[in-house]
N, C-alpha and C positions, 0 to 999 in steps of 0.2 A: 043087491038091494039092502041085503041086512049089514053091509060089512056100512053101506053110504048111513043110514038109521045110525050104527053105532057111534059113526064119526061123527055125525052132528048133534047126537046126545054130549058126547065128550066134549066138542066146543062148546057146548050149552053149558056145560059142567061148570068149565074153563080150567080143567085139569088135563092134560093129554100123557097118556103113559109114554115111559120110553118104550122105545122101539126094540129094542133088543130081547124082550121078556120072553120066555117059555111059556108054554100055557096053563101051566099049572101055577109062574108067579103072575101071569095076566089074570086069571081067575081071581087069583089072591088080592091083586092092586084094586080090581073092579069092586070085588065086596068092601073093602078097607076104606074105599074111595068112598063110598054112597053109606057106611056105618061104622064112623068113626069111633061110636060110643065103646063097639062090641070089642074085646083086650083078651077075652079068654081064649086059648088055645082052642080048646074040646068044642066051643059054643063056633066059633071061625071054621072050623073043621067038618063039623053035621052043617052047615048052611052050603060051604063052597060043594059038598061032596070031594073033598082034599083030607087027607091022612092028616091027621094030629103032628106027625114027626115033619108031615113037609109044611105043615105050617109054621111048625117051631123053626124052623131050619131059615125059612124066608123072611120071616116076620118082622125081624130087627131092618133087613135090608129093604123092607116096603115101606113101613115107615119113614124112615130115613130121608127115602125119594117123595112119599109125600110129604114130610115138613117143608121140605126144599122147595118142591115145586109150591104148596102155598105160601114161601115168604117170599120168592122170588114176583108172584100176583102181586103182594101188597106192596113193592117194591115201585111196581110198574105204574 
């Protein structure tokens, strides 16, 4: 029931992660996803309950997949 809830939040979104993530960059994509504004390490970090180091570590590479996936929406 919760895994159905979360997939049709993410089509509501109209962002869907890849499938390949860990869950520790799933946590990461989902916060990034829904507070774009938030860029600091330390502040990413105390919200996901994720180490500082593993935020630093993924950070560049969630981004990344989110630019994409939102130029690929305006695309469509």
């Amino acid at each position: 029931m919760n895994e159905e809830r979360k997939n049709l939040k993410e089509q509501l979104a109209g962002i869907a992660p890849p499938e390949k993530l860990t869950k520790k960059q799933r946590k990461l994509w989902d916060y990034m996803r829904l507070h774009p504004e938030v860029t600091e390490f330390s502040t990413i970090a105390k919200r996901t309950g994720l180490a500082r180091n593993t935020v630093k570590k993924h950070y560049k590479v969630i981004v990344n997949m989110l630019k994409r996936n939102i130029s690929l929406e305006l695309e469509d």
